[in-house]
Biopython code that builds the backbone (N, CA, C, O; Angstrom):
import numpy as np
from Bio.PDB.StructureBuilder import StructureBuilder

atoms = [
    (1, "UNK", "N", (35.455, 13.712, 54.069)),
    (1, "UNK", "CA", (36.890, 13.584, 54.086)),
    (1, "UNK", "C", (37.514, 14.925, 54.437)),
    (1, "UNK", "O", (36.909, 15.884, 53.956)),
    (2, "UNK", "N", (38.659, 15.228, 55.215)),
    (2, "UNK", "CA", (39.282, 16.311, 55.675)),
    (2, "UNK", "C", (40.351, 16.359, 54.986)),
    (2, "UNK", "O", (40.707, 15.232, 54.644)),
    (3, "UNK", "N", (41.018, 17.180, 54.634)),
    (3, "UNK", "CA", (42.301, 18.188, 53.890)),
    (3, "UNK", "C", (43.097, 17.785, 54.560)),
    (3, "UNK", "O", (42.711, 17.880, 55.726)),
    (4, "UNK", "N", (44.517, 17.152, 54.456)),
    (4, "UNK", "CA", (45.750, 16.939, 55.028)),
    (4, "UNK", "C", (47.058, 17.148, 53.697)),
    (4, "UNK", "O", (47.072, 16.904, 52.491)),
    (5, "UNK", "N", (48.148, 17.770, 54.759)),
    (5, "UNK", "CA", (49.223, 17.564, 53.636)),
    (5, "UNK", "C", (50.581, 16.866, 54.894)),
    (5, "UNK", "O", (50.832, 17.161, 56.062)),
    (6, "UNK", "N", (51.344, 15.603, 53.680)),
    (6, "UNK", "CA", (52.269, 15.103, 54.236)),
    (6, "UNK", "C", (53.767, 15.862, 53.811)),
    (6, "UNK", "O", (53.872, 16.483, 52.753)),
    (7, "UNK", "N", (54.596, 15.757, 54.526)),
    (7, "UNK", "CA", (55.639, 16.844, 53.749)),
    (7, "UNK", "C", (56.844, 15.797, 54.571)),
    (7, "UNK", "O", (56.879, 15.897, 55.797)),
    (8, "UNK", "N", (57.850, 14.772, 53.868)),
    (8, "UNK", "CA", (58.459, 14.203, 54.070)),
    (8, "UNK", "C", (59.895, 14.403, 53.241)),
    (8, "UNK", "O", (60.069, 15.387, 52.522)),
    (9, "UNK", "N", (60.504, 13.775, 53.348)),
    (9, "UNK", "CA", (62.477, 13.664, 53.267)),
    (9, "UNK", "C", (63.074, 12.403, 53.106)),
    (9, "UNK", "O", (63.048, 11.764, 54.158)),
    (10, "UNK", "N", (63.684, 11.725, 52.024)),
    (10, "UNK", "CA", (64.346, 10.753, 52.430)),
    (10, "UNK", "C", (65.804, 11.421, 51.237)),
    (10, "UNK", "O", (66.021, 12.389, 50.508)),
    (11, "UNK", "N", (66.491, 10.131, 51.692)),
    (11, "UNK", "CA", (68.373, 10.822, 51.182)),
    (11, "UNK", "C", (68.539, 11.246, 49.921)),
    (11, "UNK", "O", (68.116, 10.706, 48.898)),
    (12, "UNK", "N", (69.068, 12.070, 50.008)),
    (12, "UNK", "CA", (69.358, 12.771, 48.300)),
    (12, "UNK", "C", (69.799, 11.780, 47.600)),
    (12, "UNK", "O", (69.533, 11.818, 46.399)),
    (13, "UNK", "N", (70.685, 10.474, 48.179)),
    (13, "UNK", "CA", (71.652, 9.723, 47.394)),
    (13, "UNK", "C", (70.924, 8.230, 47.418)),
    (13, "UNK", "O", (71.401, 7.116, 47.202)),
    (14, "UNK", "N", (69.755, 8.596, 47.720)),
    (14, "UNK", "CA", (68.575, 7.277, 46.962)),
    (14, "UNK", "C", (68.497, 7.301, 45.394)),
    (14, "UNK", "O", (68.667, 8.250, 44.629)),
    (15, "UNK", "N", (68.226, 6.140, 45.163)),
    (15, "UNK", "CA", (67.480, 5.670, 43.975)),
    (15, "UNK", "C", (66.473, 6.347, 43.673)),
    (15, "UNK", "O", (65.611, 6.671, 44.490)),
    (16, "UNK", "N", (66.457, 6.814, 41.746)),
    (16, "UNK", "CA", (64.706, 6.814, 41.618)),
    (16, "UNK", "C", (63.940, 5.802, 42.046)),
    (16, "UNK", "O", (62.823, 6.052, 42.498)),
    (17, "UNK", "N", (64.380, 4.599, 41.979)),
    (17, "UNK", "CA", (63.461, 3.580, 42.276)),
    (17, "UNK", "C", (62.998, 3.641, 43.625)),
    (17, "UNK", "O", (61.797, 3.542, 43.876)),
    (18, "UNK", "N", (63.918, 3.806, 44.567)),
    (18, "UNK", "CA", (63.713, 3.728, 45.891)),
    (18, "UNK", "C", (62.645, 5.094, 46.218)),
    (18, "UNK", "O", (61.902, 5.193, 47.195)),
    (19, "UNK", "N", (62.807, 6.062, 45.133)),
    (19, "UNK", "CA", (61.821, 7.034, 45.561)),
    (19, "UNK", "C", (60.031, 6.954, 44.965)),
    (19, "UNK", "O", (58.993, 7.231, 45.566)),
    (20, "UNK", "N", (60.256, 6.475, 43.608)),
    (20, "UNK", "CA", (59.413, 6.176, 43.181)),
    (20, "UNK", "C", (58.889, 4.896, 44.258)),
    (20, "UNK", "O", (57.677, 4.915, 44.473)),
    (21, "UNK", "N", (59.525, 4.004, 44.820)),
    (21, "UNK", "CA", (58.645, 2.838, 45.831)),
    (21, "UNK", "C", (57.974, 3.654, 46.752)),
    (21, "UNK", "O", (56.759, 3.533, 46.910)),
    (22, "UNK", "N", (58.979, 4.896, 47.696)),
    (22, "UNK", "CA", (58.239, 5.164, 48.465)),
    (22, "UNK", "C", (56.824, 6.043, 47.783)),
    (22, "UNK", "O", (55.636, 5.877, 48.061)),
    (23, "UNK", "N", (57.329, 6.822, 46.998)),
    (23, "UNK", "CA", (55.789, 7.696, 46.490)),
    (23, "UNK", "C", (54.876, 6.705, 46.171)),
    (23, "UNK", "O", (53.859, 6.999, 46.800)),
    (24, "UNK", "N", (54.648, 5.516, 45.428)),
    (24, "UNK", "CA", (53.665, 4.291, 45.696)),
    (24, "UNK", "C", (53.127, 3.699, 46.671)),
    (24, "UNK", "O", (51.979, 3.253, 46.681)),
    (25, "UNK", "N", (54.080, 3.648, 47.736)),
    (25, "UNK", "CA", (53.559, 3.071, 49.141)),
    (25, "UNK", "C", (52.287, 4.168, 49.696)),
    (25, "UNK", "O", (51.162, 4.055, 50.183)),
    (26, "UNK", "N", (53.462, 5.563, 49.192)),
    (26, "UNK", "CA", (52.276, 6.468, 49.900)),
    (26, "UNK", "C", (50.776, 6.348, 49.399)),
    (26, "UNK", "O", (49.676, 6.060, 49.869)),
    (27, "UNK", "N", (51.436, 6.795, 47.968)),
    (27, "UNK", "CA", (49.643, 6.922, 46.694)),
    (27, "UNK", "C", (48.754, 5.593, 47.606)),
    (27, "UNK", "O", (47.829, 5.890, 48.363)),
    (28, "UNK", "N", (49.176, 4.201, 47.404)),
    (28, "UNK", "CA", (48.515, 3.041, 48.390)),
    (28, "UNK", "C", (47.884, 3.286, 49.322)),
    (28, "UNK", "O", (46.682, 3.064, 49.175)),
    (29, "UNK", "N", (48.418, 3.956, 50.987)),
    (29, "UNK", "CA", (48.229, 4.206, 51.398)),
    (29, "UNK", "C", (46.803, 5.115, 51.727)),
    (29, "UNK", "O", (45.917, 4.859, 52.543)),
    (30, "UNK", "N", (46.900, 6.031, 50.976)),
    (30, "UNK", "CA", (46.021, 7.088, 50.804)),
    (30, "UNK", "C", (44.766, 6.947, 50.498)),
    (30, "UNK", "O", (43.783, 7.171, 51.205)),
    (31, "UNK", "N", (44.867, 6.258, 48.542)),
    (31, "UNK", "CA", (44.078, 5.891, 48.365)),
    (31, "UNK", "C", (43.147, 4.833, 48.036)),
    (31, "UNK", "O", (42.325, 4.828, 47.120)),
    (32, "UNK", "N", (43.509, 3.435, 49.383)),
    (32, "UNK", "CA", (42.761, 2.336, 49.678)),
    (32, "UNK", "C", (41.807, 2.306, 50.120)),
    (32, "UNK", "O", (41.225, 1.226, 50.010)),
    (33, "UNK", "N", (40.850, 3.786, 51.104)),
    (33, "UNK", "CA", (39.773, 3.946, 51.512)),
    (33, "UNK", "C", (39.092, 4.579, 51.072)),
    (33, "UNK", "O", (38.112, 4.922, 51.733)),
    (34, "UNK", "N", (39.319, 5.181, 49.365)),
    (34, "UNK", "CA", (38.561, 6.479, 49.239)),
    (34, "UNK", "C", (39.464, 8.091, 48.973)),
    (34, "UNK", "O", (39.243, 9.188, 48.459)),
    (35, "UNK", "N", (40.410, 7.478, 49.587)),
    (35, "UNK", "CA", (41.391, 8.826, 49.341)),
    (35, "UNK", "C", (41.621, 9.369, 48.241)),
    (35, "UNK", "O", (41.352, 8.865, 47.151)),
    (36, "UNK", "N", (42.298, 10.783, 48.478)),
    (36, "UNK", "CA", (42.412, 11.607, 46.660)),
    (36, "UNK", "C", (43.101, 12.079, 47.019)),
    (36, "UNK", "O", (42.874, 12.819, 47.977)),
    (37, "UNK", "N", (44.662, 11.933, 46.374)),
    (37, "UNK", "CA", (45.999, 12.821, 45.911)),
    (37, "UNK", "C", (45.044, 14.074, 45.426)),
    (37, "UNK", "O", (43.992, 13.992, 44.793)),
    (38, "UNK", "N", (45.648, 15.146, 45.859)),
    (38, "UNK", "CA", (45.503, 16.316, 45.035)),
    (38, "UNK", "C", (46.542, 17.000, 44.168)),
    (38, "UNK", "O", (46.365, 17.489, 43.052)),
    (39, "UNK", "N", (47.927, 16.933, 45.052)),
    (39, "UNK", "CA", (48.906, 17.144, 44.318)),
    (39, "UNK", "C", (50.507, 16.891, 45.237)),
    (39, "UNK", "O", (50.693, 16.923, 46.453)),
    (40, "UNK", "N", (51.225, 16.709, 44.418)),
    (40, "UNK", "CA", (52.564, 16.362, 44.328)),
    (40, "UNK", "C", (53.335, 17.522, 43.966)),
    (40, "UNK", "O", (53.445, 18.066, 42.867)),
    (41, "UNK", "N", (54.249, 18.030, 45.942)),
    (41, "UNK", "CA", (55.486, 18.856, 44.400)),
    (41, "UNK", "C", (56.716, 18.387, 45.059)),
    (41, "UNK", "O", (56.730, 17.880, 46.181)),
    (42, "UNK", "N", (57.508, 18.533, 44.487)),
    (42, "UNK", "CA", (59.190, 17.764, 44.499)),
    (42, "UNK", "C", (59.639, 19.197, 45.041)),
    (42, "UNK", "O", (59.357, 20.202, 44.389)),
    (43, "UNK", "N", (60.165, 19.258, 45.940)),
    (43, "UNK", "CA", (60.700, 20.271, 46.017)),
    (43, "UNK", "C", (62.285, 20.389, 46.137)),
    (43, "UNK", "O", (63.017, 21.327, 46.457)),
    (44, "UNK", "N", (62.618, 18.595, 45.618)),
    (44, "UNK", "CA", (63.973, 18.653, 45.314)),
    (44, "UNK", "C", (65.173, 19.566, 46.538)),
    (44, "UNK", "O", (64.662, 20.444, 47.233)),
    (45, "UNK", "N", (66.556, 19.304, 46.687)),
    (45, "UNK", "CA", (67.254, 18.816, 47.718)),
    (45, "UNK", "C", (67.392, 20.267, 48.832)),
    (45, "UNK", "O", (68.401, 20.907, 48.536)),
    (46, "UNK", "N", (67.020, 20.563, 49.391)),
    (46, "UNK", "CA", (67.259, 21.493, 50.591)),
    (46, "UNK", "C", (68.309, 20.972, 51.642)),
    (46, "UNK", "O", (68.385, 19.750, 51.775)),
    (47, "UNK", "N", (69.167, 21.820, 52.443)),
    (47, "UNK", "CA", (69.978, 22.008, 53.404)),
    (47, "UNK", "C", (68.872, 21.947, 54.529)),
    (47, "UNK", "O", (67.801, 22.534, 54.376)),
    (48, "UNK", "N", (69.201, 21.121, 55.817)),
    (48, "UNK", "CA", (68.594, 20.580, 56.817)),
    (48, "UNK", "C", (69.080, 21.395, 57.972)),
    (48, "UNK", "O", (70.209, 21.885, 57.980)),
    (49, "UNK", "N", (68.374, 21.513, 58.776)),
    (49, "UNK", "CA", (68.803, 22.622, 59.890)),
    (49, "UNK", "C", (69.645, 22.265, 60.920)),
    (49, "UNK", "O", (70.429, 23.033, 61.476)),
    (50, "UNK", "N", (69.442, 20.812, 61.236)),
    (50, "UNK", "CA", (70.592, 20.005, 61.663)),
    (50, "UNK", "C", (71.049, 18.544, 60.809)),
    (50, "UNK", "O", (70.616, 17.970, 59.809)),
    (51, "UNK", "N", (71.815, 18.372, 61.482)),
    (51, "UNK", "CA", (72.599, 16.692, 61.084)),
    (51, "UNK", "C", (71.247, 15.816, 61.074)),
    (51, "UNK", "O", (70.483, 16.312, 61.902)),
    (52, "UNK", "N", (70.695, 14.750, 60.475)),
    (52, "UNK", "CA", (70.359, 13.600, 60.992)),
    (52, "UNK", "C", (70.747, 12.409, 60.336)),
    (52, "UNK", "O", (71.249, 12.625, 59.233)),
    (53, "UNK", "N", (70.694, 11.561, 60.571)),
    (53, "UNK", "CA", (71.214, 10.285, 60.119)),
    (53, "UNK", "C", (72.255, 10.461, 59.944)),
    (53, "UNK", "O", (72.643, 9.329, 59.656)),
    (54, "UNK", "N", (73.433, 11.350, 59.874)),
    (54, "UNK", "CA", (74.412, 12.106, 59.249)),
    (54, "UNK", "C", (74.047, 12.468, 57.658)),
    (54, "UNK", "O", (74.603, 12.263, 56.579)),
    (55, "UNK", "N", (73.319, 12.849, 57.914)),
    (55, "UNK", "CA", (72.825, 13.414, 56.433)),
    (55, "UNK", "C", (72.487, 15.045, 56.774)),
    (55, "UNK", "O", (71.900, 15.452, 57.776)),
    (56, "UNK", "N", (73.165, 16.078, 55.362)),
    (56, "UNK", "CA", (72.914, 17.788, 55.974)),
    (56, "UNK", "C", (71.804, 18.122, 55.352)),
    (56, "UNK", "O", (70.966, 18.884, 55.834)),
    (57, "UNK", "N", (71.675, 17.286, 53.644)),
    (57, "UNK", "CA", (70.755, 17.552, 53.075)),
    (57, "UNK", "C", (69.504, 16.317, 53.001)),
    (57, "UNK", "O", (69.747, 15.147, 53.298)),
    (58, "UNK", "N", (68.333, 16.727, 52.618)),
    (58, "UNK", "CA", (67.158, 15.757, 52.312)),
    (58, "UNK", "C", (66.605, 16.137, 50.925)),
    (58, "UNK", "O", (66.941, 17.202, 50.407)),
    (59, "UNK", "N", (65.733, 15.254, 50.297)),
    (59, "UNK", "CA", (65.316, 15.493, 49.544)),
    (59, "UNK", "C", (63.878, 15.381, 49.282)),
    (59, "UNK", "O", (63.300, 14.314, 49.075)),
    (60, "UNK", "N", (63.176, 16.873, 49.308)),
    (60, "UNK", "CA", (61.560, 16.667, 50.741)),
    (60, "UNK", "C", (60.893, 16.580, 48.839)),
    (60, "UNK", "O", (61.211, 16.695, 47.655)),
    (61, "UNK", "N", (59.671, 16.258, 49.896)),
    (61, "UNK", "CA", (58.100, 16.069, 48.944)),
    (61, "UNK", "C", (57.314, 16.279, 49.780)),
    (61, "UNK", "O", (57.495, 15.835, 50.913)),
    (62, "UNK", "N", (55.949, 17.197, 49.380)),
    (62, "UNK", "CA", (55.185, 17.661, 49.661)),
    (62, "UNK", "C", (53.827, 17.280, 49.124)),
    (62, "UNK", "O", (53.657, 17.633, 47.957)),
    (63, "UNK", "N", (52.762, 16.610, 49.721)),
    (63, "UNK", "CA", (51.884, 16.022, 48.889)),
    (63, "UNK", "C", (50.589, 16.361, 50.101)),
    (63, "UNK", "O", (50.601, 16.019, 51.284)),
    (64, "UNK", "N", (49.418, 17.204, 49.309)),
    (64, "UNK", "CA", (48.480, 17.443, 49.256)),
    (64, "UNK", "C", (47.549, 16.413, 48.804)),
    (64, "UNK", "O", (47.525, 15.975, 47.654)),
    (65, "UNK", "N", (46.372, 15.848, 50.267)),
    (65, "UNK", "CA", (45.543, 15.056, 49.760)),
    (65, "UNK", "C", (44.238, 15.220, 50.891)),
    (65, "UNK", "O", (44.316, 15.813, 51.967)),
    (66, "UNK", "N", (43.085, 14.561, 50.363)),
    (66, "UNK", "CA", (41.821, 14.182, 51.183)),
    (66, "UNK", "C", (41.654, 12.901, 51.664)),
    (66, "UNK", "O", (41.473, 11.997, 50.849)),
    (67, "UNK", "N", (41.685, 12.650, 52.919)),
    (67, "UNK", "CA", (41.216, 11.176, 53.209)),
    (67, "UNK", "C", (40.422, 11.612, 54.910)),
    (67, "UNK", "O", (40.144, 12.570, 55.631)),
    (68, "UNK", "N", (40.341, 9.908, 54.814)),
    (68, "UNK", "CA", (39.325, 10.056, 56.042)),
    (68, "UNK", "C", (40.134, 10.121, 57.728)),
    (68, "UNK", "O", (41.278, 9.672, 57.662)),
    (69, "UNK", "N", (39.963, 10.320, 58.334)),
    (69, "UNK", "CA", (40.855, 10.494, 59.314)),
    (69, "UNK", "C", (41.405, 8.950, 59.761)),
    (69, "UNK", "O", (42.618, 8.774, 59.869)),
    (70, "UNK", "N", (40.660, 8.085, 59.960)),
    (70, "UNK", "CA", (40.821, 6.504, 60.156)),
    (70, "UNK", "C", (42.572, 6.500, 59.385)),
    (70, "UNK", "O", (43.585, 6.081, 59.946)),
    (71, "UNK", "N", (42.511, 6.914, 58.413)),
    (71, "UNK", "CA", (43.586, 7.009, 57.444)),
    (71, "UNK", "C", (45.027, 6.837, 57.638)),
    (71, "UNK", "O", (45.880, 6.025, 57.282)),
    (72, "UNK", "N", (44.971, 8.029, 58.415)),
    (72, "UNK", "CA", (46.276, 8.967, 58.700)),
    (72, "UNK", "C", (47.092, 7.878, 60.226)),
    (72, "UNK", "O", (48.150, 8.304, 60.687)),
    (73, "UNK", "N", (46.589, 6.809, 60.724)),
    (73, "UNK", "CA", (47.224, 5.793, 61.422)),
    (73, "UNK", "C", (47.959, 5.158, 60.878)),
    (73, "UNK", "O", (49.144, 4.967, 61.150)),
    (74, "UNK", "N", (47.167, 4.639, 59.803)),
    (74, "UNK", "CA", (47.957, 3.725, 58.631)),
    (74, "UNK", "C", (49.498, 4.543, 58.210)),
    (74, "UNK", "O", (50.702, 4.414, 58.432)),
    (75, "UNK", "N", (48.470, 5.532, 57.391)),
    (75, "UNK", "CA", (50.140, 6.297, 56.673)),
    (75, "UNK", "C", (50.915, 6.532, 57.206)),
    (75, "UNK", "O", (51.983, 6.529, 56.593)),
    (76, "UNK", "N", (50.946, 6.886, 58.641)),
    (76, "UNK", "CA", (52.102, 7.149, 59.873)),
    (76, "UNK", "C", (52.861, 5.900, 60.749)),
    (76, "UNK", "O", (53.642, 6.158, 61.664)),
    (77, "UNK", "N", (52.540, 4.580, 60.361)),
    (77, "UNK", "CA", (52.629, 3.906, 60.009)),
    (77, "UNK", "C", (53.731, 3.340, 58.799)),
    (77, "UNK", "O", (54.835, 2.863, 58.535)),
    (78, "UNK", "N", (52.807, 3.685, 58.465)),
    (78, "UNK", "CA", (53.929, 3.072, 56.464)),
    (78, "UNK", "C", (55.138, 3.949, 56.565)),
    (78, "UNK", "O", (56.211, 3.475, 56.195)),
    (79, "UNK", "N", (55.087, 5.228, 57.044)),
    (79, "UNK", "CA", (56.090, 5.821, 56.720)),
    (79, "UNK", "C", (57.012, 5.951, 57.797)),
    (79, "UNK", "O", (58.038, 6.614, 57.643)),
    (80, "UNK", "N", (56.684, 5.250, 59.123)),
    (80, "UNK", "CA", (57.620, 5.371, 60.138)),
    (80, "UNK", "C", (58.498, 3.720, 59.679)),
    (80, "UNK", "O", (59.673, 3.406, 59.872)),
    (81, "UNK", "N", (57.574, 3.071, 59.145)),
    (81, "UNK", "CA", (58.808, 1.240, 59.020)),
    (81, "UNK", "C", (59.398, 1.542, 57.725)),
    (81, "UNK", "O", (60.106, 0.653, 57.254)),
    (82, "UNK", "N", (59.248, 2.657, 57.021)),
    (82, "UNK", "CA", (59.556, 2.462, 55.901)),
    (82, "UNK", "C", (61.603, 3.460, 55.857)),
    (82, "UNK", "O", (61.810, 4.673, 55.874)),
    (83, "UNK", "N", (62.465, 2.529, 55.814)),
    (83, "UNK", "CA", (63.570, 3.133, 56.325)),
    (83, "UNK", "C", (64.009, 4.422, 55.032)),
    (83, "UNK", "O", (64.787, 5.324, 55.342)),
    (84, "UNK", "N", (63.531, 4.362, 53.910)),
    (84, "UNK", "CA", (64.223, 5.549, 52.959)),
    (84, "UNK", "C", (63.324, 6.703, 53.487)),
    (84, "UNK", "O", (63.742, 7.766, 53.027)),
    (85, "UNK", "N", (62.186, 6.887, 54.328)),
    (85, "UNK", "CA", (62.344, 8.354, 54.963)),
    (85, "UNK", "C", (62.791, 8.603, 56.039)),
    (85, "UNK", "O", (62.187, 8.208, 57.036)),
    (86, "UNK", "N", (63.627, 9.117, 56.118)),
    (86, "UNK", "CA", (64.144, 9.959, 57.145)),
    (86, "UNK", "C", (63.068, 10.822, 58.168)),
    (86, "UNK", "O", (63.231, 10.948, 59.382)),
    (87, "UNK", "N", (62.164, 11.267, 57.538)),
    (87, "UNK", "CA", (61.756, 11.952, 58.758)),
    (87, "UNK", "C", (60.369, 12.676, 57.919)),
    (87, "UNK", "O", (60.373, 12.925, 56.714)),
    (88, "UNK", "N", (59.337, 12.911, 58.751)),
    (88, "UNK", "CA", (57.921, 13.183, 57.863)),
    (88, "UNK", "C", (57.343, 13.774, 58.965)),
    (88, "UNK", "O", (57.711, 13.683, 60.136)),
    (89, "UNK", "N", (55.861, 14.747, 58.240)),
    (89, "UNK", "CA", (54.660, 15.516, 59.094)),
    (89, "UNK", "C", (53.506, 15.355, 58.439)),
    (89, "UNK", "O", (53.312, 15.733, 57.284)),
    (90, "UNK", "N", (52.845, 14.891, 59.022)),
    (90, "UNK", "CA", (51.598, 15.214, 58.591)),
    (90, "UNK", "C", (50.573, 15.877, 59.190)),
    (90, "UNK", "O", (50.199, 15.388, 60.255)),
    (91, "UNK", "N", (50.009, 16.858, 58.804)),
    (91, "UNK", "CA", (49.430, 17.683, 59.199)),
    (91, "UNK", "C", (48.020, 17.949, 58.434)),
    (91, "UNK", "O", (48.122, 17.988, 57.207)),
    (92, "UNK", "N", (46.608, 18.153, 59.022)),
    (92, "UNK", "CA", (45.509, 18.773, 58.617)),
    (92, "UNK", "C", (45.330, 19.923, 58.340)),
    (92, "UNK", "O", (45.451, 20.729, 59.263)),
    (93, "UNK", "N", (45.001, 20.399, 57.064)),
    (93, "UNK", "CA", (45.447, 21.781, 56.452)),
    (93, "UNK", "C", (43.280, 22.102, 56.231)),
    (93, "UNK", "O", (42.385, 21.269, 56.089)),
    (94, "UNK", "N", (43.213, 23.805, 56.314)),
    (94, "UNK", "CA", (42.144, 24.084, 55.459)),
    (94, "UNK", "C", (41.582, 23.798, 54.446)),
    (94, "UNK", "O", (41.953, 24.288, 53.379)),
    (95, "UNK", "N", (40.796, 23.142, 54.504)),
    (95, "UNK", "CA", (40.111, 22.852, 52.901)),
    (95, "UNK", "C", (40.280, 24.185, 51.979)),
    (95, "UNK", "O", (39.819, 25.260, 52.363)),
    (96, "UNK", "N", (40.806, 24.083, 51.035)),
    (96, "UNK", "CA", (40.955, 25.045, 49.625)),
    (96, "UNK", "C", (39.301, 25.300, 48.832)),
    (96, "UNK", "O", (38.712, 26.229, 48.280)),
    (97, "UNK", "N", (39.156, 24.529, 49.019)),
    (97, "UNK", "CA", (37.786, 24.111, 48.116)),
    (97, "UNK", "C", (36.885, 25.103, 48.359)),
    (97, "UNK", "O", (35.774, 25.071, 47.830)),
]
sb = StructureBuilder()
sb.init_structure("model")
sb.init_model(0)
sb.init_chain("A")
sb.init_seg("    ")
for serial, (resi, resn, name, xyz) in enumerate(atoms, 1):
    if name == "N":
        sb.init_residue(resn, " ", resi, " ")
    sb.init_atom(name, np.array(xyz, "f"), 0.0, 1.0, " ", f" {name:<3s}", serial, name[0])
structure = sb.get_structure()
């Protein structure tokens, strides 16, 4: 399994619920093949460098995990139909380990 971290945004003026759904969809996502969350941080509401949606601010999360590459279709995927994010990266990071 290879090292990836997703680092996504959806509206400050969501629901916990609506955030807590999406952080479930993700955890799902991840780990249906084997995958492992490593960690979760909230990094709670930042100023956006431009407008989008007409929104200035987002409210990002940053989540560190291992999965298999097959993977990362799916999750890009889930998180492009999924309308409370606004906008996401995922990227393959160095293994820490």
């Amino acid at each position: 399994m290879k090292a990836y971290e997703l680092l996504y945004f959806v509206d400050p003026a969501a629901t916990e619920e609506v955030r807590a759904g999406v952080s479930k969809r993700i955890e799902v996502a991840v780990t249906t093949d084997g995958g492992v969350i490593d960690s979760v941080e909230d990094w709670g509401k930042r100023k956006l460098a431009y407008e989008i949606d007409g929104l200035t601010e987002g409210d990002y999360i940053l989540i560190n995990f291992h999965a298999d590459p097959t993977q990362i279709a799916e999750l890009d995927r889930v998180l492009r139909i999924n309308d409370a994010v606004k906008r996401h990266m995922i990227v393959r990071r160095d293994d820490k380990e």
